[in-house]
C-alpha positions in Angstrom: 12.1 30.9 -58.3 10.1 27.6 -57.4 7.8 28.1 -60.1 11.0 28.4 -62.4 12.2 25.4 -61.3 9.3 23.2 -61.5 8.8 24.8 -65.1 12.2 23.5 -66.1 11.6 20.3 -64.9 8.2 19.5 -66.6 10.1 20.7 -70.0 13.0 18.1 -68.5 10.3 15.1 -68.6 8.5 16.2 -71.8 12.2 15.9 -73.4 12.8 12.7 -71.6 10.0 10.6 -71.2 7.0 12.2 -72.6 4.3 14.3 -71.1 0.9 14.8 -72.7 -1.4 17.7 -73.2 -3.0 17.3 -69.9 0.0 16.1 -68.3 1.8 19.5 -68.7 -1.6 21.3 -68.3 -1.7 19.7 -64.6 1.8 20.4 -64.1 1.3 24.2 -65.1 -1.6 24.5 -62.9 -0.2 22.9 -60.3 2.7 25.1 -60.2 0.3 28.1 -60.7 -2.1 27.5 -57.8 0.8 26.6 -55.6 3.2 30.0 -56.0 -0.5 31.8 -55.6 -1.5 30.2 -52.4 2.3 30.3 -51.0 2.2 34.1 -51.6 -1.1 34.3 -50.5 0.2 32.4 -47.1 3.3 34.6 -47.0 1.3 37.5 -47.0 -1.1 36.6 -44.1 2.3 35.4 -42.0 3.5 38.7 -42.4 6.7 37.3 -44.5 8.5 38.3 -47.0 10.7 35.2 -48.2 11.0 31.7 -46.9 12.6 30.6 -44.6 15.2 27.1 -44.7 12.9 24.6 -43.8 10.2 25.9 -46.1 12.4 26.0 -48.7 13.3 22.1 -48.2 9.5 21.6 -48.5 9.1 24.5 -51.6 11.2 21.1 -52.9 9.1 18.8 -52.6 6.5 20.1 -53.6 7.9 21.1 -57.2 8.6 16.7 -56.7 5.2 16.5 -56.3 4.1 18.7 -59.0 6.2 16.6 -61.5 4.3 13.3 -60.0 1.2 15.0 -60.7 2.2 15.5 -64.4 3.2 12.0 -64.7 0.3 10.6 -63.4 -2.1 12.4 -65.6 0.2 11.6 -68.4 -0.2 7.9 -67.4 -4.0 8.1 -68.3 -3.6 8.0 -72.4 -0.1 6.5 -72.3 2.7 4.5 -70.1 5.0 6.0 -68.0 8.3 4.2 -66.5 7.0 3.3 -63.3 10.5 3.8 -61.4 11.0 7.4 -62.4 7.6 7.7 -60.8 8.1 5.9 -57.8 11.4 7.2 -57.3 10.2 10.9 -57.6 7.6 10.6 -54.7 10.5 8.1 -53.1 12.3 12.1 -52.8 9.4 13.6 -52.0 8.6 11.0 -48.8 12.0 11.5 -48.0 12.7 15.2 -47.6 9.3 14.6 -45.5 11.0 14.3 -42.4 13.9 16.7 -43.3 12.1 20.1 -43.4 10.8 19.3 -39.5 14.7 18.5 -38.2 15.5 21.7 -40.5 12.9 24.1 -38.6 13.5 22.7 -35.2 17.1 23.1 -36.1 17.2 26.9 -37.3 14.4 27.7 -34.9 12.2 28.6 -38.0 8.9 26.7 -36.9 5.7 28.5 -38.0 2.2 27.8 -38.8 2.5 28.6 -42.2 5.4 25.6 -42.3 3.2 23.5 -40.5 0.7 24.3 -43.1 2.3 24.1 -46.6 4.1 20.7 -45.4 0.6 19.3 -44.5 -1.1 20.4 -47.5 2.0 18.9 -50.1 1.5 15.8 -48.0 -2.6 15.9 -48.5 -2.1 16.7 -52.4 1.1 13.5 -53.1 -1.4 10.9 -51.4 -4.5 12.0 -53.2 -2.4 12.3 -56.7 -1.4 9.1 -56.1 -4.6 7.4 -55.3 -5.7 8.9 -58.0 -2.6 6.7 -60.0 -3.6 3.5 -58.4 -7.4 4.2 -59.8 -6.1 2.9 -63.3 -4.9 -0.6 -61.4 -7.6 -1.2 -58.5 -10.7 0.9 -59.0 -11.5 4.4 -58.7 -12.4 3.4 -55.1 -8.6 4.2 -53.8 -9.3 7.8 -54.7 -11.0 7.7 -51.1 -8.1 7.6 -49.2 -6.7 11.3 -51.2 -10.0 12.8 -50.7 -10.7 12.0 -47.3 -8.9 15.1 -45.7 -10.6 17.6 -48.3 -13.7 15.9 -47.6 -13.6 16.5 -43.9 -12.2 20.0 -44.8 -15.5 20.9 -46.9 -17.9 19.4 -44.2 -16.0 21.5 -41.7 -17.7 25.4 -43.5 -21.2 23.9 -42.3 -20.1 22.2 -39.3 -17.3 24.5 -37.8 -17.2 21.9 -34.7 -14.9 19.6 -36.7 -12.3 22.3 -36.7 -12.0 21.8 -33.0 -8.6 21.1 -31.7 -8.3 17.3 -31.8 -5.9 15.6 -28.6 -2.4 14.6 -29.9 -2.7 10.7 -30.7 0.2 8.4 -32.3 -1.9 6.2 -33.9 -2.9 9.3 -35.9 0.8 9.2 -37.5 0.9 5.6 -37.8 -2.1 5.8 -39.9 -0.9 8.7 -42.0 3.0 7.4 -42.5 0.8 3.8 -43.9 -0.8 5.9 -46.1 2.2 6.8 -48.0 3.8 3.8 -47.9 1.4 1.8 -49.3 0.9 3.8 -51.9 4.3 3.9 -52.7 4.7 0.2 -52.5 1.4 -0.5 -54.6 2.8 2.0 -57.4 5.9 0.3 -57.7 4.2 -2.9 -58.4 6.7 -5.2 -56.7 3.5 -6.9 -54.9 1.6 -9.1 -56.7 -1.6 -7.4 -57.9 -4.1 -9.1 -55.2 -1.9 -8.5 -52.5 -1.2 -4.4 -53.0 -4.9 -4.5 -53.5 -5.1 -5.5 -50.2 -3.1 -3.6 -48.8 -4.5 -0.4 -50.5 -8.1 -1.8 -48.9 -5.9 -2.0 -45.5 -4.7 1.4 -45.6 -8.5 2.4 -46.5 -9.8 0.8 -43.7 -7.3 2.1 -41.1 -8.2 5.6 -42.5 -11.8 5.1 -42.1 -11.1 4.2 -38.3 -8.7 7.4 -38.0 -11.1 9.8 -39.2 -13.8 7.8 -37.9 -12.9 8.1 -34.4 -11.8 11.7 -34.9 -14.8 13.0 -35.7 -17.3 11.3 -33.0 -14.8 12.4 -30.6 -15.7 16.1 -31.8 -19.4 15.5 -31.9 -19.0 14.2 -27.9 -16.8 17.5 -27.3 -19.7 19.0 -29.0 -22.2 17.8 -26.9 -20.9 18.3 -24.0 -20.3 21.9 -24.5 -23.6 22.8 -25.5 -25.0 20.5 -22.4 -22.4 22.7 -20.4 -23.3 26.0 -21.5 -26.9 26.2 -20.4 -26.0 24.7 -17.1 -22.9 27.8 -16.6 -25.9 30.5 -17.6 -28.0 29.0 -14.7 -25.7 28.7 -11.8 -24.1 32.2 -12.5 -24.4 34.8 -10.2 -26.5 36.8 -12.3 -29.1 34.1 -12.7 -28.8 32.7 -9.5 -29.5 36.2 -7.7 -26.4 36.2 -5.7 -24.2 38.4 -8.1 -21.3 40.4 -5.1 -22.3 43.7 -3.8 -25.3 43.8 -4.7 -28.7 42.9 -2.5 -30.8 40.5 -3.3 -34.6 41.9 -4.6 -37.1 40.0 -1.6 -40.2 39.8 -3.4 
C-alpha cells in the first residue's frame, strides 16, 4: 500500500511540476528498496503488518521518497523551491509524531526505532546532496557521515558498541535538519547559509568525533581488562574452591 501511494505521488509531480528521467528512476528505486527492506525488517521482527506509529513514519518516508525525486530532478532542470521545502517541512514534522504515537499505543519496537532512524539518515543526506548544486559537493559530508561510520563498523565491530545517552547528540542531529532546511529554502543570503551548512559540519564532526574516541577508550580498556581477569582467576591463580592446591 505504501509503495502505491508513493507511486501515485511521483505520477502527481510528473503531472504537476515535472520530473525527469532520473528523477522518477530515483523515486522508483527508492520506493523499491524501501518496501524490500521494510518486509525484510518485518520478517526478522516476527510481524506481519505495521503497527500506528510505523505507519505515521511509512508516511514520511513516501515524503521523503518524493524529495529524493525532486532533488535529482533539480540536477538538469529547476524545481519550485517551496514545494520542496515544504515536502521535507512534513516530513521533519511527523518526525516527532510517530515517537508520541508509539509511546502512546504502547507500540515501541526496534524495528520503529530503526526505520525512523534510517528515513531520518536517508532526508539529510538527500538533501545535502541538494545543497551540492549551491555550496560544493563538500555538504554531501554531513549525509554520508552516518553510512560512513556504518561501513567502518564491518572491519571494526567496536564502533557498534553501545554509546552512553548524551543530549548534545540530539542537539547536533535536530541542527542538522534545520539547517538544511533553512539553506534549501534560500531565505539566507548565500554566504550566510553557507555558513551555517559549514557550522552544522563542524558540530557533526565533533559529534562523531567524540563518539568514536570514546569507543576506542572503551576499547582499550577492555582488552587491558581482559588479560588482567584471565590472571587473577581462580584457575590461574591456583586457588580454584574445593580443590587442593598441587605443592611442587
Amino acid at each position: 500500500m505504501g509503495l502505491a501511494v508513493h507511486m501515485l505521488l511521483l505520477a502527481g509531480l510528473s503531472a504537476t511540476v515535472g520530473l525527469s528521467a532520473g528523477g522518477w528512476l530515483a523515486g522508483v528505486a527508492y520506493g523499491v528498496v524501501l518496501t524490500v527492506l521494510l518486509a525484510e525488517g518485518l520478517r526478522r521482527a516476527g510481524l506481519r503488518r505495521l503497527g500506528p506509529a510505523n505507519l505515521v513514519t511509512l508516511s514520511r518516508s513516501v515524503g521523503v521518497g518524493a524529495v529524493t525525486a525532486l532533488v535529482v530532478t533539480g540536477f538538469r532542470a529547476e524545481i519550485p523551491v517551496p514545494l520542496l521545502v515544504g515536502v521535507v517541512g512534513v516530513a521533519l514534522a511527523l518526525d516527532g509524531v510517530d515517537g508520541q504515537v508509539a509511546r502512546r499505543t504502547g507500540s515501541s519496537s526496534a524495528l520503529g526505532a530503526r526505520f525512523d532512524m534510517e528515513v531520518d539518515a536517508f532526508l539529510i543526506l538527500v538533501l545535502s546532496v541538494h545543497l551540492a548544486g549551491m555550496f560544493g559537493w563538500w555538504t554531501v559530508a554531513i549525509g554520508a557521515f552516518r553510512y560512513v561510520f556504518v561501513a567502518a563498523s564491518w572491519p571494526m565491530p567496536w564502533l557498534t558498541a553501545t554509546l552512553p545517552p548524551r543530549f548534545s547528540r540530539k542537539v547536533v542531529a535536530a541542527t542538522q535538519g534545520v539547517v538544511l532546511v533553512v539553506a534549501t529554502a534560500e531565505v539566507l543570503p548565500r554566504a550566510l547559509a553557507g555558513v551555517a551548512v559549514a557550522g552544522a559540519l563542524a558540530a557533526l564532526v565533533w559529534s562523531f568525533g567524540r563518539d568514536v574516541i570514546w569507543l576506542h577508550r572503551q576499547r582499550q580498556a577492555a582488552a587491558t581488562a581482559a588479560p588482567q581477569a584471565v590472571a587473577s582467576s581462580p584457575a590461574r591463580s591456583g586457588r580454584s574452591a574445593g580443590v587442593p592446591v598441587p605443592v611442587a
